[in-house]
C-alpha positions in Angstrom: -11.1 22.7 -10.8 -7.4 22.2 -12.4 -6.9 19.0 -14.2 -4.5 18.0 -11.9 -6.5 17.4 -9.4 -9.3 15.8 -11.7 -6.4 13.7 -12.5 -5.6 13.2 -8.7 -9.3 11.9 -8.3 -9.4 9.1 -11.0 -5.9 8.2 -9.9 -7.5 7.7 -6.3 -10.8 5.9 -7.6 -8.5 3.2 -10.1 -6.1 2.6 -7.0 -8.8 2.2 -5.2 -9.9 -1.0 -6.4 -6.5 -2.4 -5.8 -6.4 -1.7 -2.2 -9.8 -3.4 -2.4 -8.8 -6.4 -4.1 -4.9 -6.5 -1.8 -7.7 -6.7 1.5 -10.0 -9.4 -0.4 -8.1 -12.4 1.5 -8.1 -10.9 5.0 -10.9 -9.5 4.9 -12.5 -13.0 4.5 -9.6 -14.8 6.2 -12.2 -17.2 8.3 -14.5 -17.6 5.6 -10.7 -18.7 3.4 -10.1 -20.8 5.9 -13.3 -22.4 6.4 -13.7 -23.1 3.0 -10.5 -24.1 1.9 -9.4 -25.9 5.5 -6.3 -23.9 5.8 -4.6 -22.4 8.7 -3.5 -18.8 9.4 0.0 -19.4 8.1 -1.8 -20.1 4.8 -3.8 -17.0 4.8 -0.9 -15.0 5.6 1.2 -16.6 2.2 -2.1 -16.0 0.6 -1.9 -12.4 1.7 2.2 -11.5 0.8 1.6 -14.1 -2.7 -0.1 -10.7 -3.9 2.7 -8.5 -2.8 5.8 -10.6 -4.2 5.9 -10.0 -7.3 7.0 -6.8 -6.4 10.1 -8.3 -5.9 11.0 -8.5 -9.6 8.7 -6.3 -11.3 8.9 -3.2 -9.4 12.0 -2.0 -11.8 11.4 -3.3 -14.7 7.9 -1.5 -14.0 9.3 1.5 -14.4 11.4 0.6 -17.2 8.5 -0.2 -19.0 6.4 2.8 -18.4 9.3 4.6 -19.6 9.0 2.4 -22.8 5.8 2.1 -23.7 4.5 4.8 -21.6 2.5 4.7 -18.2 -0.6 4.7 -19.3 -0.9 1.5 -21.6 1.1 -0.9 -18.5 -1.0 0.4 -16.0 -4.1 -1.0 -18.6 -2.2 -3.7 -18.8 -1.4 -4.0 -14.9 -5.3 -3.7 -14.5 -6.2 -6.4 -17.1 -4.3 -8.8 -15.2 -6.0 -7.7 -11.8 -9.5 -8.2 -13.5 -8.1 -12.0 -15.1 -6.9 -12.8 -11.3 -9.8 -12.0 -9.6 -11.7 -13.6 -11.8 -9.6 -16.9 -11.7 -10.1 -16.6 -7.5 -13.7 -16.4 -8.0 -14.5 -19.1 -9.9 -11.8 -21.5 -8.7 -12.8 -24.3 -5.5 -9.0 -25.2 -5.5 -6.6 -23.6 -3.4 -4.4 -23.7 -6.3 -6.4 -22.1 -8.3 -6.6 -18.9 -5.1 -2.9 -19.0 -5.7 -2.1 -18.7 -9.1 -4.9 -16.0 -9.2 -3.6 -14.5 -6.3 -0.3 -14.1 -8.1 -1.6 -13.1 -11.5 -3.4 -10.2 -10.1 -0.5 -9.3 -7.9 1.4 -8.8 -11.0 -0.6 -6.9 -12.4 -0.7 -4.5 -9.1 2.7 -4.1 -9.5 2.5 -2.8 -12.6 -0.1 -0.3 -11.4 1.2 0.4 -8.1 4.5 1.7 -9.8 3.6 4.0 -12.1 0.7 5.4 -10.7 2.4 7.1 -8.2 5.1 8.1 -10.8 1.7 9.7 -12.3 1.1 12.1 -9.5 4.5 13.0 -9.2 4.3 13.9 -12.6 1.0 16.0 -12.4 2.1 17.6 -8.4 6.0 18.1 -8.4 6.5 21.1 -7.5 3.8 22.0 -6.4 1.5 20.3 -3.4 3.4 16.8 -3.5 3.0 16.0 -0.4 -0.7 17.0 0.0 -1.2 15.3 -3.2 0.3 11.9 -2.7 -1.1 12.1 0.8 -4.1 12.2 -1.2 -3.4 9.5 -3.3 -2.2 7.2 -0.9 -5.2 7.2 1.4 -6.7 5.6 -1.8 -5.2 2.1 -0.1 -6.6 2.9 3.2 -10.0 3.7 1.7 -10.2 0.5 -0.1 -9.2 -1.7 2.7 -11.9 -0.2 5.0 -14.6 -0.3 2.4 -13.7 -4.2 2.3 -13.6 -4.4 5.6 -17.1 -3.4 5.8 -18.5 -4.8 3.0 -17.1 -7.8 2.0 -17.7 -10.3 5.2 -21.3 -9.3 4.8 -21.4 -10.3 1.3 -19.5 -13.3 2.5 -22.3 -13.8 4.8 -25.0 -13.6 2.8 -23.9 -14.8 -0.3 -21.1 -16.8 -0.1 -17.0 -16.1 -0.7 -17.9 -16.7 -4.7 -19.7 -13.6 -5.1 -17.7 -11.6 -2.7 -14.4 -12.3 -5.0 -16.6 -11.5 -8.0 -17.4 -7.8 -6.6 -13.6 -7.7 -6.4 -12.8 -8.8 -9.9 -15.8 -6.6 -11.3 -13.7 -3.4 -9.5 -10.5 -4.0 -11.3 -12.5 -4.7 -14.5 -14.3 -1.0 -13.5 -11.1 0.7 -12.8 -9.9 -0.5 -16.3 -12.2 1.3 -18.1 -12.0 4.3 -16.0 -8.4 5.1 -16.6 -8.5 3.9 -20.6 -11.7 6.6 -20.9 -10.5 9.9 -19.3 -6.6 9.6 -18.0 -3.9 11.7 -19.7 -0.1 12.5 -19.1 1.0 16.1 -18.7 3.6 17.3 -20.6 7.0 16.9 -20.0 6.3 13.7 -17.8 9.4 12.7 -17.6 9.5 9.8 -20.2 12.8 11.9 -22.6 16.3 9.5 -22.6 18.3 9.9 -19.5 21.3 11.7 -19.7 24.4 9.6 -18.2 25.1 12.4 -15.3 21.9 11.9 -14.5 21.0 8.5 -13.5 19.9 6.4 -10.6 23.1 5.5 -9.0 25.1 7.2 -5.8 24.1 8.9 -3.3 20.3 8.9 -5.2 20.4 5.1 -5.0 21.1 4.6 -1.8 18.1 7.9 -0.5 15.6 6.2 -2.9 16.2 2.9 -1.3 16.4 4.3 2.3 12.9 6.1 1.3 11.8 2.8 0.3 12.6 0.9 3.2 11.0 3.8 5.3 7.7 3.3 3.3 8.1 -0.6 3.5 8.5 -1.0 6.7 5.3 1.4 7.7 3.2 -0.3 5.3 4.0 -3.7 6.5 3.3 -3.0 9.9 -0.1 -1.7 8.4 -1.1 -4.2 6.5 -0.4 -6.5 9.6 -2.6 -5.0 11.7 -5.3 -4.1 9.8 -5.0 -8.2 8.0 -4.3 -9.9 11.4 -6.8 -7.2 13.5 -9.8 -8.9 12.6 -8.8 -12.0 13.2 -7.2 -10.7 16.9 -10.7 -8.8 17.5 -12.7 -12.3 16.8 -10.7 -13.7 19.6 -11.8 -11.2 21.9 -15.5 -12.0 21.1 -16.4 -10.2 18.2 -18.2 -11.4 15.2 -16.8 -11.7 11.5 -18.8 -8.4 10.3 -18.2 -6.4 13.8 -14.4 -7.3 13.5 -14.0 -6.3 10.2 -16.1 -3.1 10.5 -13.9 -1.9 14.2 -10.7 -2.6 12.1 -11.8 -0.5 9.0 -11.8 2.2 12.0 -8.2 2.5 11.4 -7.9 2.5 7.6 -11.2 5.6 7.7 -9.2 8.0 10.0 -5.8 7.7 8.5 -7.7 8.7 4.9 -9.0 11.6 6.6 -5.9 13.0 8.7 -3.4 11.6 6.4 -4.8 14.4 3.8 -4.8 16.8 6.7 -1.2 15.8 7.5 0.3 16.6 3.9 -1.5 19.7 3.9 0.5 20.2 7.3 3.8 19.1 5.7 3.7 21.4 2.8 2.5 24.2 4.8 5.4 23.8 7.8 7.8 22.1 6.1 8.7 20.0 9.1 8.5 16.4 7.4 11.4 14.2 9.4 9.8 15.3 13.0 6.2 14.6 11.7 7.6 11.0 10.3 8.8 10.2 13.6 5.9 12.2 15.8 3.3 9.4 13.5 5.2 6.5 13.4 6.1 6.3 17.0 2.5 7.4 18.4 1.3 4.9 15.9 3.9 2.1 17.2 2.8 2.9 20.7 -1.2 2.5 20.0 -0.6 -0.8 18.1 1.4 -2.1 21.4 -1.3 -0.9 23.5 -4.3 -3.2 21.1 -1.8 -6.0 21.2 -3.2 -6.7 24.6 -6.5 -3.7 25.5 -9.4 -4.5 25.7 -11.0 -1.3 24.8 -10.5 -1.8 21.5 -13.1 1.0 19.8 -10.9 4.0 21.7 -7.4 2.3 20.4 -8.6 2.1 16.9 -9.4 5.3 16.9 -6.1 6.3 18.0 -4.1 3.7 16.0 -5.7 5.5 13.0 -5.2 9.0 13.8 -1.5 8.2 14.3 -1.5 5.8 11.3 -2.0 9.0 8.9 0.1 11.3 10.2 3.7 10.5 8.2 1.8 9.2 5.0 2.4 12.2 2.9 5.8 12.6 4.9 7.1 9.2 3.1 5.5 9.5 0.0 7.3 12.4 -0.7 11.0 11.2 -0.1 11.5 10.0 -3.0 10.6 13.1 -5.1 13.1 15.1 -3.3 15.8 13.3 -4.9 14.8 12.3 -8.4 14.2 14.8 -11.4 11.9 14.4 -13.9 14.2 12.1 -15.8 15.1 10.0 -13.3 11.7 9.6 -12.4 10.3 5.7 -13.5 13.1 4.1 -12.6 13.8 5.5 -9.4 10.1 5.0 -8.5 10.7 1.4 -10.0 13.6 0.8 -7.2 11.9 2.7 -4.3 9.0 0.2 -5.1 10.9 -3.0 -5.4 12.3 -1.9 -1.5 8.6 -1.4 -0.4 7.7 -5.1 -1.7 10.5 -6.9 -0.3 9.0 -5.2 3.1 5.3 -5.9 2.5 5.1 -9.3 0.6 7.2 -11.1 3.7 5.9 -9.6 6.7 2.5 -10.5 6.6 4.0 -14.4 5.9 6.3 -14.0 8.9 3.3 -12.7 10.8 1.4 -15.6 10.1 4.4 -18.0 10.8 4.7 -15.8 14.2 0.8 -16.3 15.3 1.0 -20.3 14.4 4.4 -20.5 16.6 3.5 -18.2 19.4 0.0 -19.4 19.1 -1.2 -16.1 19.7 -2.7 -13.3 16.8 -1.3 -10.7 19.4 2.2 -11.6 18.1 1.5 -9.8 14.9 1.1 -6.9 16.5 4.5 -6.8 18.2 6.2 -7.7 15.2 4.4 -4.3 13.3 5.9 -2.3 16.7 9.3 -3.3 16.1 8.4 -2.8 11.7 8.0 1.0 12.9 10.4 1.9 15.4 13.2 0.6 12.5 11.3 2.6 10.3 12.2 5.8 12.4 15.9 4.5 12.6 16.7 4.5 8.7 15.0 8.3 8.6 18.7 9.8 9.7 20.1 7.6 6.8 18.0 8.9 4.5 18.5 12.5 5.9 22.7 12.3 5.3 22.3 10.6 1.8 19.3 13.2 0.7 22.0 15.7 1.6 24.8 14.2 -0.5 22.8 14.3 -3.4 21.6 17.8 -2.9 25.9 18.5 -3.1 26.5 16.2 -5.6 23.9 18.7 -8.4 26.0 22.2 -7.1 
């Protein structure tokens, strides 16, 4: 096997535990609210409070990998993870869910960042879209396995050791990555030449590419944060909820890889953005109100996958190798405006409407927009392509 893709595995296994430490609060979201007597509003500023940072730190993010290199803030970004987890599972305050919340949430930023600058760096060129198709599906894998796993734990042992498992993971992936990870050569960390910065026409496509990304992922994390909590209305219990909603996350791991193998192989990637999003929109409307919920996950997750590798992949299409950090550094700091205040103005949305089933019209109208920046994208991708004859 190349190292790339021995690479591509640890990359999936440390990002991983992220996913599964991002799904933690919703995941548990009644046992949260039992034990802390807090309302779904709460839960969904729990939630986006991991996300926010993002807002900040994405850029400078990159800036620092490109200073002290990816690998040592991505340790770092996973320290803090393990410290915030830990600080959730042994505080009784809300506060204290909070401020570890946030810590940790930092320190995803950090990883979430450069770890996709890592596979870009490893793959461009060469299977980029089957590869961060890959590499993605990491987040949906780690959701479902929390999904499953996590209310039972819950259940039988209390919310204290659940959010231990989830500190002991980050602690896990730490050592992981400082044991066997290496950078390739010429990873793109050499001084950027001034014609060759993020600026123009390569701003404006890397933040289109971000907003496209955002926007999907938001509408994900909605319905896959909110879904158990809409399934539970309809009569399910906390386990049964959380194990029909990790439907979703399972088959978007499995055809999302399928779908960037597609991409690279056609080369169609704007029609299969909008064939996924769209069928996805359409399935989420349909479980905003069916009650034949197994059948619509199913199909919600099929769809879900399809554009993954599609999106991903934007962004490399633009930057070169130099250009790399930072630009993933901006396209980030787009995707976490997106994702750290939808799920908070889902929450606000359910308490007003008094209805879960809200959330899932907001995530509808998250990905029809995300279809509507694509031709942005499309005109400013092309100016750039000009801009380098």
């Amino acid at each position: 096997m190349a190292i790339r893709w021995r690479v591509l595995a640890l990359l999936f296994l440390v990002r991983t535990s992220m996913a599964f430490q991002f799904q933690a609060v919703g995941a548990l979201s009644p046992v949260y609210q039992e034990a802390f007597a807090v309302g779904i509003a709460d839960i969904g500023l729990l939630i986006g409070l991991y996300l926010s940072p993002g807002l900040f730190l994405a850029a400078p993010g990159g800036a620092l990998g490109r200073r002290f290199g990816d690998k040592r803030v991505v340790l770092a970004g996973l320290a803090m993870m393990a410290v915030g987890g830990t600080l959730m599972a042994t505080s009784d305050l809300w506060t204290g869910q909070l401020a570890g919340r946030l810590v940790a949430g930092i320190g995803g930023v950090l990883l979430n960042v450069l770890m996709a600058k890592m596979v870009t760096d490893w793959f461009a060129g060469k299977e980029i879209s089957f590869s961060l198709a890959i590499y993605v599906n990491s987040w949906p894998v780690g959701i479902a396995i929390a999904l499953i796993f996590l209310p039972l734990l819950a259940e039988t042992s209390g919310l204290t050791a659940a959010l231990a498992l989830v500190a002991a993971l980050t602690a896990l992936g730490f050592a992981g990555l400082a044991m066997f990870y290496r950078s390739p050569s010429g990873a793109g960390n050499e001084p950027i030449a001034a014609g060759d910065r993020v600026r123009g026409a390569v701003l404006g496509a890397v933040v289109a590419a971000g907003a496209i990304w955002g926007f999907y992922n938001t509408a994900l994390a909605i319905v896959f944060s909110f879904g158990p909590e809409l399934f539970i209305g309809r009569g399910m219990g906390l386990v049964e909820a959380g194990s029909v909603t990790s439907i979703i996350l399972w088959m978007l791991a499995i055809f999302g890889s399928l779908a960037g193998f597609l991409i690279d192989w056609t080369g169609r990637r704007y029609l299969i953005l909008v064939i996924g999003n769209l069928g996805f929109a359409l399935f989420v409307l349909i479980g905003s109100w069916t009650n034949q919920v197994l059948a619509n996950v199913i199909a919600m997750g099929l769809f879900s996958g399809v554009a993954v590798g599609a999106m991903m992949s934007l962004p490399a299409l633009v930057l070169t190798p130099a250009t790399r950090a930072v630009g993933m550094g901006v396209f980030f700091t787009v995707f976490y405006f997106c994702t750290a205040t939808g799920p908070m103005i889902a929450g606000w949305t359910a308490d007003l409407t008094g209805d879960v089933a809200a959330t899932f019209h907001l995530a509808v109208a998250l990905l029809i927009v995300s279809v509507l920046v694509l031709p942005i994208y499309h005109r400013l991708a092309l100016r750039t392509q000009a801009e380098k004859r």
